[in-house]
C-alpha positions as CSV (number, residue, x, y, z in Angstrom):
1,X,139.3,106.1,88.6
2,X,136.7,105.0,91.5
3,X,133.1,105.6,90.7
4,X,131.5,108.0,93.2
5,X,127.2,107.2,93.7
6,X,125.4,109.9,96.3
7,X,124.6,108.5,99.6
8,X,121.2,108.0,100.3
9,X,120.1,110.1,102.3
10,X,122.5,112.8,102.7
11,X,122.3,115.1,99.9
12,X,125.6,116.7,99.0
13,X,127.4,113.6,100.5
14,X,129.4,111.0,98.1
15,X,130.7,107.9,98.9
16,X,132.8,105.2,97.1
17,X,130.7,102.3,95.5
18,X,133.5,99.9,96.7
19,X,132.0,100.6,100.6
20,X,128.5,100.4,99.8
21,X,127.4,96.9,100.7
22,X,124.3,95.2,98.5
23,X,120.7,96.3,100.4
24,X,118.4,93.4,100.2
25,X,114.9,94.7,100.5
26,X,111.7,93.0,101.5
27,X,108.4,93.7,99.1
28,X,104.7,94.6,99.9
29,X,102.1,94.5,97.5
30,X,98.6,95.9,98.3
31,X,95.5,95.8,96.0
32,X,93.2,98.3,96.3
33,X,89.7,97.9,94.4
34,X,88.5,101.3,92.1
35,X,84.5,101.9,91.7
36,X,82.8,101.3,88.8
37,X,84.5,104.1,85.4
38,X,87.5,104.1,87.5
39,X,86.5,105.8,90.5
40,X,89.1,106.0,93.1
41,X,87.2,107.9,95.6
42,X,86.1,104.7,98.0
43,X,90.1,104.5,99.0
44,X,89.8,107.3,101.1
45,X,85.9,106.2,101.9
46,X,85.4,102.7,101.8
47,X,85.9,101.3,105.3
48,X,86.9,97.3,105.6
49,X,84.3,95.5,108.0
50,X,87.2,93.6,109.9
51,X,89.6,96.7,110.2
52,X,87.3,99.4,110.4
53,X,90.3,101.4,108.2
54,X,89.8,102.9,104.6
55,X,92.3,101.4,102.1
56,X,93.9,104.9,102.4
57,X,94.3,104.3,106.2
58,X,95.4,101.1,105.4
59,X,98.6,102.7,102.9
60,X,99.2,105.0,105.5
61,X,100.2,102.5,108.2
62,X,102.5,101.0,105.4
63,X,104.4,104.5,105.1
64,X,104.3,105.2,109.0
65,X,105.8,101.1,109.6
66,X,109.0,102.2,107.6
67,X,107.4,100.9,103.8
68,X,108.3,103.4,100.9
69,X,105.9,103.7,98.2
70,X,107.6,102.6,94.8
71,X,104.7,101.7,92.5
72,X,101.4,102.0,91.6
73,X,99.7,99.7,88.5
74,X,96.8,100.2,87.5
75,X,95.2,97.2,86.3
76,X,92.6,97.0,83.8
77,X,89.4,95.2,83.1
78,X,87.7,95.7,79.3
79,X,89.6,99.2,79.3
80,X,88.7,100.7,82.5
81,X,90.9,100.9,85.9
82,X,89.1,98.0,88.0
83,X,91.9,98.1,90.7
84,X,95.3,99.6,91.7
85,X,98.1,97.6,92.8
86,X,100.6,99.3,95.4
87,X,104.5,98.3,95.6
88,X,106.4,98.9,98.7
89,X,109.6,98.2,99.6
90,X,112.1,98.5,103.0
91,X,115.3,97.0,104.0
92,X,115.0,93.6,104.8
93,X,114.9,93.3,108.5
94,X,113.3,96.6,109.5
């Protein structure tokens, strides 16, 4: 019996695995620093002094550039959130 996957994309629409060839993607990893007890409000506030965009603005142009959002890690200093770390992916060659 052939295995059937949903085609991406199309909901409703099946196709055989046999005819899907391998996507190879291309990764994106953003860091993105919290405020002191975890604070994430300077994403959509903080503006960088070379871009003049917030880090939201910044994730933004990711998503409108053809980057999907897969991830997000906080990482952690002593216990509290010091930073977020933001994985993207697209198909290599977009």
């Amino acid at each position: 019996m052939e295995n059937l996957s949903p085609l991406s994309g199309k909901p409703g629409a099946w196709v055989s695995e046999r005819n899907i060839a391998m996507l190879q993607w291309e990764l994106n990893v953003v860091s993105c620093a919290v405020g002191l007890g975890g604070d994430i409000s300077r994403i959509w506030t903080r503006k960088d002094k070379r871009t003049g965009q917030t880090q939201w603005d910044a994730l933004n142009d990711l998503a409108f550039r053809g980057w999907e959002l897969v991830d997000v890690t906080p990482i952690k200093l002593t216990g509290t959130t010091t930073e977020l770390l933001y994985t993207f992916k697209r198909p290599l060659g977009s």
